[in-house]
ZANURO-892115 format. One record per residue (C-alpha): x, y, z. Coordinates in steps of 0.2 Angstrom, whole numbers, plus 5000, padded with zeros to 4 digits. Example, Ala and Ser with C-alpha at 12.3 -4.5 7.8 and 13.67 -1.06 7.14 Angstrom:
2
@px 5062	py 4978	pz 5039
@px 5068	py 4995	pz 5036
END
This chain:
579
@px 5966	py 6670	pz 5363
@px 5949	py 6663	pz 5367
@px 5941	py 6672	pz 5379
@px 5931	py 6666	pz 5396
@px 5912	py 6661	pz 5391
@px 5899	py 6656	pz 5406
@px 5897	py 6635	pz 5404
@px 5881	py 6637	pz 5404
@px 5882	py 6647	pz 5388
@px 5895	py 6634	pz 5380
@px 5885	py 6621	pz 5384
@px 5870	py 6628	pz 5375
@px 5881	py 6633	pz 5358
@px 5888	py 6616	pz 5358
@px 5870	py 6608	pz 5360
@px 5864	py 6619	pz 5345
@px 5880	py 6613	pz 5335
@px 5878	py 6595	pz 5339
@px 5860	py 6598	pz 5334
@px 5866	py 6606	pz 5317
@px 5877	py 6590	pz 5314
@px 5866	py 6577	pz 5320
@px 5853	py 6584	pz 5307
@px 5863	py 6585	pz 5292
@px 5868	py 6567	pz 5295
@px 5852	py 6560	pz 5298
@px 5846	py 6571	pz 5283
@px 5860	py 6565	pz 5273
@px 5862	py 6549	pz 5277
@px 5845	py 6541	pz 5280
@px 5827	py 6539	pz 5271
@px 5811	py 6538	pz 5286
@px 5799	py 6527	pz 5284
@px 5781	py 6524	pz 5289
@px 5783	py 6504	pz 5288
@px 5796	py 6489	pz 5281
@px 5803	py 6492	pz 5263
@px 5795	py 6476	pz 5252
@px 5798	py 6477	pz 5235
@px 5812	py 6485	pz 5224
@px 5810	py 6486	pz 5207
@px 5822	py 6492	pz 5192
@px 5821	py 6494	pz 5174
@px 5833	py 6489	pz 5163
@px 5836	py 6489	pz 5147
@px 5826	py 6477	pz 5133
@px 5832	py 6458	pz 5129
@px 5841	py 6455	pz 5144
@px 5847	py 6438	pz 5149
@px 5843	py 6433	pz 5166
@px 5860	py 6426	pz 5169
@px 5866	py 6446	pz 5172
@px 5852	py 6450	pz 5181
@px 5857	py 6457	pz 5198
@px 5856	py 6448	pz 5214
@px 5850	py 6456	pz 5229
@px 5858	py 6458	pz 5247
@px 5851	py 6467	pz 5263
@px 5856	py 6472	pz 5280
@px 5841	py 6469	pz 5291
@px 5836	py 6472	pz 5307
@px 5850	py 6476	pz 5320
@px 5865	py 6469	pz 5309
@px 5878	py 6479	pz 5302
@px 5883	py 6470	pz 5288
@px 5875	py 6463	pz 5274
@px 5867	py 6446	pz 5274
@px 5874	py 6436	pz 5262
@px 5867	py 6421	pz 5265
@px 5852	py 6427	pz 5259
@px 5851	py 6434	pz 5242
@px 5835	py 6442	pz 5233
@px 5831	py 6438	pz 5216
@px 5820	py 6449	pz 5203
@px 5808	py 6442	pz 5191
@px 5802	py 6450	pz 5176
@px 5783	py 6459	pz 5175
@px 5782	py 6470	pz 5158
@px 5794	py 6474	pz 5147
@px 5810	py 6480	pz 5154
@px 5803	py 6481	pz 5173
@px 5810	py 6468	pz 5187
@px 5803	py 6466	pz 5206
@px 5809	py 6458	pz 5220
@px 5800	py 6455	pz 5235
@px 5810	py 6456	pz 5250
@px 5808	py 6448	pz 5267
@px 5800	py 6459	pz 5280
@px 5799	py 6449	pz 5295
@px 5814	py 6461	pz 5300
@px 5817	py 6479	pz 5294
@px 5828	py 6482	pz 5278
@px 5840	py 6494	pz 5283
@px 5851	py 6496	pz 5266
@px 5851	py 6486	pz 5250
@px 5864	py 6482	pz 5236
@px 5863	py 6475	pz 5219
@px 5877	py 6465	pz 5216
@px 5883	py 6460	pz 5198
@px 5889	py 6444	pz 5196
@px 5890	py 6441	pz 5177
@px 5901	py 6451	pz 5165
@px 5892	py 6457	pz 5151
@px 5891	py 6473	pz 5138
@px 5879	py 6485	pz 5136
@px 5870	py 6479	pz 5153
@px 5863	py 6496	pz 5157
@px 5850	py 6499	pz 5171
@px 5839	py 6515	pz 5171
@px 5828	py 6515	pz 5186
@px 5828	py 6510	pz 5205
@px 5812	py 6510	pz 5215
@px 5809	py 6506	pz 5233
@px 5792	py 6501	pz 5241
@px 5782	py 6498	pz 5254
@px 5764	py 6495	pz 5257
@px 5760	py 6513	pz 5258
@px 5775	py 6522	pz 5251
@px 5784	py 6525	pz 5234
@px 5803	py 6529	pz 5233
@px 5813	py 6532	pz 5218
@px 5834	py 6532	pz 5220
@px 5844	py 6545	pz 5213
@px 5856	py 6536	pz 5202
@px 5870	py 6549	pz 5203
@px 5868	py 6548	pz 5222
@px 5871	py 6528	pz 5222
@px 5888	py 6522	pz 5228
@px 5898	py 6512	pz 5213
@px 5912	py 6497	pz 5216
@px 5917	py 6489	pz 5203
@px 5916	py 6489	pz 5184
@px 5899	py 6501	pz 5184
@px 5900	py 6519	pz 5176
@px 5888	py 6532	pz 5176
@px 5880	py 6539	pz 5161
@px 5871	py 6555	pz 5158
@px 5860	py 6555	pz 5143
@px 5848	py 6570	pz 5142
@px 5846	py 6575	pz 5160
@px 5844	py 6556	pz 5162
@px 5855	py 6544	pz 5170
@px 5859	py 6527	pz 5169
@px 5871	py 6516	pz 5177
@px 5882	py 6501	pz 5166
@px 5885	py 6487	pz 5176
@px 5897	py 6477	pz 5161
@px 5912	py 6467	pz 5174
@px 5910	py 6456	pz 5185
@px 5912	py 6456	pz 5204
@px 5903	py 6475	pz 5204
@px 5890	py 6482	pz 5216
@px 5880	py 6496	pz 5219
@px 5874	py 6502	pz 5235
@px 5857	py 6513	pz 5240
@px 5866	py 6530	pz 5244
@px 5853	py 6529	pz 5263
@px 5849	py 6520	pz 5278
@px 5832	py 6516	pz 5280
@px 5824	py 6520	pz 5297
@px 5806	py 6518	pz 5304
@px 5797	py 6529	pz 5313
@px 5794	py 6512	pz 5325
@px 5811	py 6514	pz 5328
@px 5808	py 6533	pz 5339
@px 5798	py 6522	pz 5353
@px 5811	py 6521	pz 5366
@px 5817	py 6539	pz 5363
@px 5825	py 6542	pz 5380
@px 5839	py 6528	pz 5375
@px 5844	py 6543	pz 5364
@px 5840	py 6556	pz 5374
@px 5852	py 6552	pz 5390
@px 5869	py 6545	pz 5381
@px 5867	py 6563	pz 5369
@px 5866	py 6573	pz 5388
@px 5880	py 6564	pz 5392
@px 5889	py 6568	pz 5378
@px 5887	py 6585	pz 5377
@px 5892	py 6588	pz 5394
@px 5908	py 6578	pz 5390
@px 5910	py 6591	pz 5377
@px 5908	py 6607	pz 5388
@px 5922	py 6598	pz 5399
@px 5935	py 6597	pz 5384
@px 5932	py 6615	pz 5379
@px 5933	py 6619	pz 5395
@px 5951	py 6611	pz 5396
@px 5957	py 6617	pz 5380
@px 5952	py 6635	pz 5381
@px 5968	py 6645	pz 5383
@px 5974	py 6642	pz 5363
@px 5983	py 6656	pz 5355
@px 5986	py 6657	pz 5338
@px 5986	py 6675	pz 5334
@px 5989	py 6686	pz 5328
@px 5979	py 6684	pz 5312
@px 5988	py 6686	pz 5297
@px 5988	py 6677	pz 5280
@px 6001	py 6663	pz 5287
@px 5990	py 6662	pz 5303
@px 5975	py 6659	pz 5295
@px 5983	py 6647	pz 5278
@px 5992	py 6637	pz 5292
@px 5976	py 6633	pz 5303
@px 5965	py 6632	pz 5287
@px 5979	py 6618	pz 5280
@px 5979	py 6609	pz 5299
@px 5962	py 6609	pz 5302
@px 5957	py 6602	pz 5283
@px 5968	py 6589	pz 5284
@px 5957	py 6575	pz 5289
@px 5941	py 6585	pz 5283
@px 5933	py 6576	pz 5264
@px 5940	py 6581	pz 5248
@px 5943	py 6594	pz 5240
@px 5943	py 6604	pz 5257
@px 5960	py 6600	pz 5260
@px 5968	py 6603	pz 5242
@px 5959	py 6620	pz 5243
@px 5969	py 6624	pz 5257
@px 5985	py 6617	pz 5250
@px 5982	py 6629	pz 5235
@px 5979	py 6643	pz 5246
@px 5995	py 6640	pz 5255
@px 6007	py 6638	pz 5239
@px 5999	py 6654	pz 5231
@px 5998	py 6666	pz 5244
@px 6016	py 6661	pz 5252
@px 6023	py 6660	pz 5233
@px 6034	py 6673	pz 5239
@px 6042	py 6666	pz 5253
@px 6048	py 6650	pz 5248
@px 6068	py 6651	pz 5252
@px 6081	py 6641	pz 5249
@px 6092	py 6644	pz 5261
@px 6078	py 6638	pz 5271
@px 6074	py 6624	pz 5263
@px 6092	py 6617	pz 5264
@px 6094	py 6623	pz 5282
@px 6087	py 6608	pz 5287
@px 6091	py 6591	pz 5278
@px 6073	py 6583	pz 5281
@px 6067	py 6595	pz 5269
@px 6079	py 6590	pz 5253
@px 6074	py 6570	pz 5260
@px 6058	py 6574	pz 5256
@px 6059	py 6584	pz 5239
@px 6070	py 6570	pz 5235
@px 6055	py 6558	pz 5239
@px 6044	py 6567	pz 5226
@px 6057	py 6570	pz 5212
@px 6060	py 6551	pz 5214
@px 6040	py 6546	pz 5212
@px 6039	py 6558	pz 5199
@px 6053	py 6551	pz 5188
@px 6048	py 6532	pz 5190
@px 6029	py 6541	pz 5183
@px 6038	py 6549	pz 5167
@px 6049	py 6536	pz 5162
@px 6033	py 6523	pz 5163
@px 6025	py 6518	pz 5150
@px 6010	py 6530	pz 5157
@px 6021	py 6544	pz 5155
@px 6008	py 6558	pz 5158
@px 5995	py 6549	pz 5155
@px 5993	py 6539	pz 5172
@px 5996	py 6551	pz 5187
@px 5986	py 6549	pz 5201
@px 6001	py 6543	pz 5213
@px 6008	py 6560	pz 5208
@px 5996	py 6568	pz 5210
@px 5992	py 6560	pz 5228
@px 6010	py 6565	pz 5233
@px 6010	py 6583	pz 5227
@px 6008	py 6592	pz 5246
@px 6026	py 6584	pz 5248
@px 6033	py 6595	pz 5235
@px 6022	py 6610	pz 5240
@px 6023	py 6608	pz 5260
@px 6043	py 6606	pz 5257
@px 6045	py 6619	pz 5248
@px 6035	py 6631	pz 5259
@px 6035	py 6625	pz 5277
@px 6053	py 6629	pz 5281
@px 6052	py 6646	pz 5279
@px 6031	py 6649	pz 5289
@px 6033	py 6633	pz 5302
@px 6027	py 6637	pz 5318
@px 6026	py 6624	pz 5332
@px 6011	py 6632	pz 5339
@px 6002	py 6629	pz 5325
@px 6002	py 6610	pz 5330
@px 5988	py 6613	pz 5344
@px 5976	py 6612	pz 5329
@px 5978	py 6596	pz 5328
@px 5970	py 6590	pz 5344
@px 5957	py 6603	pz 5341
@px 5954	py 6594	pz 5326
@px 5954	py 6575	pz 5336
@px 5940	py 6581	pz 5347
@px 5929	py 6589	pz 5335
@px 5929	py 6574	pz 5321
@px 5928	py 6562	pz 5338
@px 5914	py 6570	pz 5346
@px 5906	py 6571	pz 5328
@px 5908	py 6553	pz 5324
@px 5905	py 6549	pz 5343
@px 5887	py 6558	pz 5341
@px 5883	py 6549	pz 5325
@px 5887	py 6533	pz 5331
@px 5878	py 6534	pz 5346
@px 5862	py 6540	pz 5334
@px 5865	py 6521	pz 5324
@px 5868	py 6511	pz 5340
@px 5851	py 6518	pz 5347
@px 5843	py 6512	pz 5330
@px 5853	py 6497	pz 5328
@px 5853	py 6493	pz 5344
@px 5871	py 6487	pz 5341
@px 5884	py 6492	pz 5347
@px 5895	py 6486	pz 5332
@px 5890	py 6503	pz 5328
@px 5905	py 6512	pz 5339
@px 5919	py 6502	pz 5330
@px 5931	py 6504	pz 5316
@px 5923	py 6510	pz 5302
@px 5906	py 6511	pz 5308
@px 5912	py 6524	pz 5322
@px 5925	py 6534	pz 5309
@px 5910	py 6537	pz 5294
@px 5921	py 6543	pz 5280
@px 5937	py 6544	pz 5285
@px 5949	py 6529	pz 5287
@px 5950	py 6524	pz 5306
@px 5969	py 6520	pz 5306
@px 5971	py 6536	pz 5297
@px 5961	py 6544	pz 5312
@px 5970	py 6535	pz 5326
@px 5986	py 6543	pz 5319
@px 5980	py 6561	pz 5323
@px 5974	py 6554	pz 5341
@px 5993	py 6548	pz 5343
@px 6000	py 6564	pz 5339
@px 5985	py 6574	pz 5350
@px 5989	py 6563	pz 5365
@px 6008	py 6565	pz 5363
@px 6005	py 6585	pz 5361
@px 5993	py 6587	pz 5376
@px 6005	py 6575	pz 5385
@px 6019	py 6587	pz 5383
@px 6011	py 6604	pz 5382
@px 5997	py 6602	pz 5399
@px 5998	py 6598	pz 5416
@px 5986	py 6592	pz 5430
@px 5968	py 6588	pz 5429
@px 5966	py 6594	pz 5410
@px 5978	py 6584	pz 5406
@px 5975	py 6566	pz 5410
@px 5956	py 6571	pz 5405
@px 5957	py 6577	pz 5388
@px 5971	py 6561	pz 5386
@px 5957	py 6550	pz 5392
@px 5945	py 6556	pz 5380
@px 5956	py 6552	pz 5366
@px 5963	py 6535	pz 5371
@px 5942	py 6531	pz 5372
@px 5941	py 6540	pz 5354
@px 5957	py 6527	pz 5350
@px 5948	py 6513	pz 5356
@px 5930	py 6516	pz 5345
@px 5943	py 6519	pz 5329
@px 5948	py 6500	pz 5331
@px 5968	py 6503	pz 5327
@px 5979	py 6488	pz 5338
@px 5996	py 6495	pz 5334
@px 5991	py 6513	pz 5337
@px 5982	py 6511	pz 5353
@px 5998	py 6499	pz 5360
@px 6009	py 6515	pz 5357
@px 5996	py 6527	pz 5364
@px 5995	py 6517	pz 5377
@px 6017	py 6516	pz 5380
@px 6017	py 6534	pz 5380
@px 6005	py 6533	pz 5395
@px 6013	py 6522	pz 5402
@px 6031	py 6532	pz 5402
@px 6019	py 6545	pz 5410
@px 6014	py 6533	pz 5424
@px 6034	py 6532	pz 5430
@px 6035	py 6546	pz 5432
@px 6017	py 6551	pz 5437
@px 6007	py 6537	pz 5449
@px 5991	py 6548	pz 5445
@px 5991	py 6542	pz 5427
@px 5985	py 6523	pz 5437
@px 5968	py 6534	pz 5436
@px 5969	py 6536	pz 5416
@px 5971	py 6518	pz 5414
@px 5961	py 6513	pz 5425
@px 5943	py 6515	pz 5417
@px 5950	py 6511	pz 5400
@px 5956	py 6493	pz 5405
@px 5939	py 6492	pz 5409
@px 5932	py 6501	pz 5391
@px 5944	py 6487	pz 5385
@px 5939	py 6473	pz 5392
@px 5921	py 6478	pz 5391
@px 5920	py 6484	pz 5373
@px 5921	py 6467	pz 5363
@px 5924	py 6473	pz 5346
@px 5943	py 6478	pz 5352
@px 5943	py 6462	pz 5359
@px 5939	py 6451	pz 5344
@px 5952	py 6463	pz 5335
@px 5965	py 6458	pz 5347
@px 5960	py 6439	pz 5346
@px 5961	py 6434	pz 5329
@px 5980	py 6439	pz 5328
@px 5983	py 6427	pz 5344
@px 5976	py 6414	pz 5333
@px 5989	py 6402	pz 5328
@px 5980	py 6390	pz 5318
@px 5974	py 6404	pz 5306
@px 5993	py 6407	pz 5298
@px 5989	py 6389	pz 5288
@px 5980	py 6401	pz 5274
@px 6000	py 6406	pz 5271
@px 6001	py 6388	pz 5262
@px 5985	py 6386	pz 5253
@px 5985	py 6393	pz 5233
@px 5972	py 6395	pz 5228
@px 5963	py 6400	pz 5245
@px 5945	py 6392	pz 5241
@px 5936	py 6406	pz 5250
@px 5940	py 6425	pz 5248
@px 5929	py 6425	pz 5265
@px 5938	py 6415	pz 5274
@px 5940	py 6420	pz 5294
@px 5955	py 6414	pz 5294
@px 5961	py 6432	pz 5280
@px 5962	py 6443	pz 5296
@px 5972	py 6457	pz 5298
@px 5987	py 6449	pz 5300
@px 5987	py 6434	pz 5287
@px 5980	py 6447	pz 5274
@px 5996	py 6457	pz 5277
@px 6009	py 6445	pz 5276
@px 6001	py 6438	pz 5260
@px 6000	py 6456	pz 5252
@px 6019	py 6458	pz 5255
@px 6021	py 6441	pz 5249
@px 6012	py 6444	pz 5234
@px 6020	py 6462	pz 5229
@px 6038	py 6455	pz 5234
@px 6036	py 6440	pz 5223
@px 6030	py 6452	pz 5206
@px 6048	py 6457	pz 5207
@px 6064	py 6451	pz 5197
@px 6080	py 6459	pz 5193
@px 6082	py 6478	pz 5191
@px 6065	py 6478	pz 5198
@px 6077	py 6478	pz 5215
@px 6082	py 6494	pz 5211
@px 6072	py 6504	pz 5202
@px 6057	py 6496	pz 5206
@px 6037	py 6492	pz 5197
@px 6033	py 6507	pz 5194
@px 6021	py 6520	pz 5202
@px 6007	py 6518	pz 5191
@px 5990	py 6512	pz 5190
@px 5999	py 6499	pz 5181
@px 6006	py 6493	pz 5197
@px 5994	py 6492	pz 5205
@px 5985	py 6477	pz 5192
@px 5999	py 6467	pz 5191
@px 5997	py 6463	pz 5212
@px 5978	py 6463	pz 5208
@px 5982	py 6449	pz 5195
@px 5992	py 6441	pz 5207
@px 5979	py 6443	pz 5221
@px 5962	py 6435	pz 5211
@px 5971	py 6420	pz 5207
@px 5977	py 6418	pz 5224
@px 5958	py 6417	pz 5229
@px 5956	py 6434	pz 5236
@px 5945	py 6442	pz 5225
@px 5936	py 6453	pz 5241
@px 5955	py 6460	pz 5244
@px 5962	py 6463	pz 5227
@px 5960	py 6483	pz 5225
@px 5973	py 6481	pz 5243
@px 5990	py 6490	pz 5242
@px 6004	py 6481	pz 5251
@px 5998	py 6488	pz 5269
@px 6018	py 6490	pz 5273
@px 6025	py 6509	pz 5267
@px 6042	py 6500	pz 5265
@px 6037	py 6487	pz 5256
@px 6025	py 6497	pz 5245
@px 6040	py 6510	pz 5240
@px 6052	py 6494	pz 5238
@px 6039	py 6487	pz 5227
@px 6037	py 6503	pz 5217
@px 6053	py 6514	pz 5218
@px 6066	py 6501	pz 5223
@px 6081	py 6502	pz 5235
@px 6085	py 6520	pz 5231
@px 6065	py 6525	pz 5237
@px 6067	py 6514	pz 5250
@px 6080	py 6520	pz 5258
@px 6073	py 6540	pz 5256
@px 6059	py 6533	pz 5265
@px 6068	py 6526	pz 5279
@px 6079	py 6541	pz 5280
@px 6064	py 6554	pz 5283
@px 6058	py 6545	pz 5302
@px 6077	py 6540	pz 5304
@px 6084	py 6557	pz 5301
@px 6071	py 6565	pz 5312
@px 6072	py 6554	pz 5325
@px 6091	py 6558	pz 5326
@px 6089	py 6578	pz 5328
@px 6075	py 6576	pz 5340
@px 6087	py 6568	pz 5350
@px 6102	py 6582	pz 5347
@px 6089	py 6595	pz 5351
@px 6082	py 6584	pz 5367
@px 6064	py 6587	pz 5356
@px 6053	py 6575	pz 5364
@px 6039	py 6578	pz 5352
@px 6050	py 6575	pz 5338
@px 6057	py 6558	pz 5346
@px 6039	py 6552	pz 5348
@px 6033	py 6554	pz 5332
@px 6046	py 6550	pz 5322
@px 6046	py 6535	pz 5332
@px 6026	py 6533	pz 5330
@px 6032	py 6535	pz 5310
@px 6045	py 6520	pz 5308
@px 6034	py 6509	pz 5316
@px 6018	py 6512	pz 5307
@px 6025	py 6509	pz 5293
@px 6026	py 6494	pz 5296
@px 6008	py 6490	pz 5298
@px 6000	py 6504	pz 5285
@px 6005	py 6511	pz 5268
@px 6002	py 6528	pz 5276
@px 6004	py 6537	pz 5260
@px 5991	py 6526	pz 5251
@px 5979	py 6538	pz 5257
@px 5980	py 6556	pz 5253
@px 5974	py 6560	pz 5273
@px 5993	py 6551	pz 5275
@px 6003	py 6563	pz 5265
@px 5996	py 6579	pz 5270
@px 5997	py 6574	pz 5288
@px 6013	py 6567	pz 5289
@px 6020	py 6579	pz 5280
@px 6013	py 6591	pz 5289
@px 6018	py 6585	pz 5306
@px 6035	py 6580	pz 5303
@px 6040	py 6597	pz 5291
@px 6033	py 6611	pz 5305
@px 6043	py 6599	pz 5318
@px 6057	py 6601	pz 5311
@px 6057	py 6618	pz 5305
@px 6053	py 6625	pz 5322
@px 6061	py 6627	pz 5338
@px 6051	py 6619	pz 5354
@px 6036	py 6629	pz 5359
@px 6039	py 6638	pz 5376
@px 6035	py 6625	pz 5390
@px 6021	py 6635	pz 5398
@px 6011	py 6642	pz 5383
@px 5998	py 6628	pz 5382
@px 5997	py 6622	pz 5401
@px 5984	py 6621	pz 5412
@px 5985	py 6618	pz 5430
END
């Protein structure tokens, strides 16, 4: 149990805290900067044709995105050495070196930034890859190959100016703000017990908390789990409950379409993506604790308030605040995937609290859900709300103020708008599209000609056995996507998980993956499991919207989720409210 602390004390231990993270971000993330960056200059190597020559791009001043318009080119000095001079009537805040040409052997050995005082060189193994580039380590040297086209790289850090610190309070009082906010939801979450500490006690909330955390935190701690609790996986508790054998049989299905490929062993990242079904499966059922699931929520407002503090940092240099949407807001972890743990938090807290705490801590989470950008998501969260507010008039105060965030905060709007917009579904007709840019490829359009695409690479006992699972796969939409015209989309997956099984496994994986929400969805409502009800519900529907198990984050969590549900009976009623 965690015990009573003074808020005074909890405030100063959450201000040193957000200091620790704000630092390592900055440090990590940004270069400062007495004045503009002006020149860059690389080396390459000798006879070079200036037809593969990268071309420049920059975000600049207060954008977010890079400046296409406006490409940079370098010119030869000596040798091997190019320069670019770049435009400094606003600041250069990141740069990319974009390769447009395909060519062999085009290697490039040296990155330098400038400005009129100031020399920086880049870190090639820092610098972020797309495309056909590889990095090559020759005696304590790198170098990058840049040989396909349609490849980029991207300077690891932000640059930020000193002149940028002038109006410091603008950071100063939303940070005060925020910290405050912070005391408040510990406050309100206090009363958590997850003792007493034993090796499942701690391998459970290690495996919870981890989930959403960057690789390889998370397969540590599903390492950790299948080792230490070797021992007590049972089989008569892995058949006591149906949902476990649906989900073993998921895997095994997965893992024969991979060996009978013509990959075999050779190709198994989807595998190898899946494994924490076979693992969680097989060890759940006998260590699942509902209690455990309060984690989760921990975890919601620690990653939010951590992206939250960042975000405000890059809005107060920016002055932009693009900077609290989507991706910007969620940093490295996919804000769909994000917004699925702020469902499941708000359901948990909606049925484990009462009174004030409650309606506050959902609050804060629905704001969370709002930054992270998700439509579907935030329409469900908002339903489940809304079901409160029948029964509760009070909840009118929780929605309230986030009508107001809503209507206020324009880059949910402008996600809201551009799937109202009629006109746009003319792209469904058009093959080739002309421009992989076009506005009209929004979220929408782009899904329905991914399923279009995937469903259309299929003939004949494809129907029922499907693609495949490989890497393999995965070209043969890519093919299909570059001569439709969307180059800028074609690493996508279907963004549908039942027609991205369909595609790969067939009718038989299909109709496993409907029967794991299905079959849930039917107990909870034998038990009279509301938390089961809601997210197997949340479950069927996403699906429809997201391959959630594209993403590794979506495996374990689901997984997860739906495994200790099911495993466990309801948590008693009072053990997690406040009043």
């Amino acid at each position: 149990m965690i015990t009573k602390k003074h808020p005074l004390f909890i405030f100063l231990i959450t201000t040193v805290i957000a200091l620790i993270i704000l630092g390592v971000y900055i440090h990590k993330h940004t270069t400062l900067l007495n004045s503009n960056v002006n020149l860059i200059q690389i080396t390459l190597k000798n006879q070079v044709n200036k037809k593969v020559i990268p071309l420049v791009y920059i975000v600049k001043g207060n954008d977010e995105a890079i400046d296409f318009k406006k490409p940079y080119l370098f010119q030869k000095i000596i040798d091997s050495t190019y320069l670019a001079v770049l435009d400094t009537s606003s600041k250069v805040r990141k740069i990319r070196l974009y390769f447009n040409n395909p060519t062999e052997d085009l290697y490039l050995y040296d990155i330098v930034i400038k400005t009129k005082n100031e020399i920086k060189s880049v870190k090639l193994n820092d610098i972020n890859l797309v495309g056909s580039l590889s990095l090559k380590k020759t005696d304590d040297k790198y170098s990058i190959n840049a040989n396909g086209k349609h490849s980029f790289i991207e300077l690891p850090k932000t640059f930020i100016y000193t002149s940028d610190f002038k109006n410091i309070y603008q950071l100063v009082f939303p940070t005060l703000i925020l910290l405050v906010l912070m005391v408040l939801v510990i406050k309100a979450l206090k009363p958590i017990d997850i003792g007493p500490f034993t090796i499942t006690s701690l391998t459970l909330s290690f495996l919870i908390l981890s989930v959403f955390l960057p690789a390889p935190i998370y397969n540590i701690a599903l390492i950790l789990i299948a080792v230490l609790h070797l021992r007590n996986i049972s089989w008569l508790a892995i058949k006591a409950q149906k949902i476990n054998l649906i989900i073993l049989g998921f895997f095994m299905l997965y893992m024969i379409n991979n060996i009978f490929s013509d990959e075999g062993f050779k190709e198994i990242s989807t595998i190898d993506r899946f494994l924490p079904f076979l693992v969680l499966a097989a060890v759940l059922p006998s260590i699942a604790d509902r209690k455990y699931l309060s984690l989760f929520p921990i975890s919601a407002f620690v990653l939010g308030f951590g992206f939250l503090l960042t975000s405000v940092f890059e809005v107060y240099i920016y002055q932009n605040f693009e900077f609290l949407s989507f991706d910007y807001f969620s940093k490295y972890l996919h804000p769909v995937y994000f917004s699925y743990l702020l469902f499941f938090s708000i359901c948990f807290i909606d049925h484990n609290y009462k009174g004030k705490s409650k309606y506050f801590l959902e609050f804060v989470l629905l704001v969370f859900l709002i930054f992270s950008g998700s439509k579907m998501v935030f329409l469900l969260s908002l339903i489940v709300v809304f079901i409160n507010l029948l029964k509760n008039k009070k909840t009118a105060l929780l929605i309230l103020p986030l009508v107001i965030i809503v209507i206020l905060f324009s880059p949910l709007k402008s996600r809201f708008d551009e799937i109202l917009k009629k006109e746009d579904f003319a792209i469904l007709n058009e093959n080739p599209i002309e421009n992989s840019n076009d506005a009209r490829v929004n979220g929408l359009t782009l899904r329905l000609l991914l399923w279009r695409e995937s469903i259309a690479t299929m003939s004949g006992l494809d129907y029922v056995f499907g693609k495949g699972v490989t890497k393999e796969t995965n070209k043969i939409l890519e093919n299909r996507l570059v001569n439709l015209g969307l180059v800028n989309h074609k690493s996508f997956n279907p963004h549908n998980q039942y027609v991205d099984t369909f595609w790969r496994t067939g009718i038989i994986g299909l109709i496993l993956l409907i029967l794991i929400p299905v079959y849930s969805l039917v107990i909870g409502i034998k038990r009279k499991d509301k938390l089961i009800i809601q997210f197997s519900l949340f479950m069927f529907v996403v699906m429809f919207s997201e391959s959630i198990f594209g993403r590794v984050n979506g495996v374990y969590f689901f997984a997860t989720v739906i495994l200790i549900l099911m495993n466990s009976n309801k948590v008693n009623e009072n053990s997690h409210i406040r009043n």
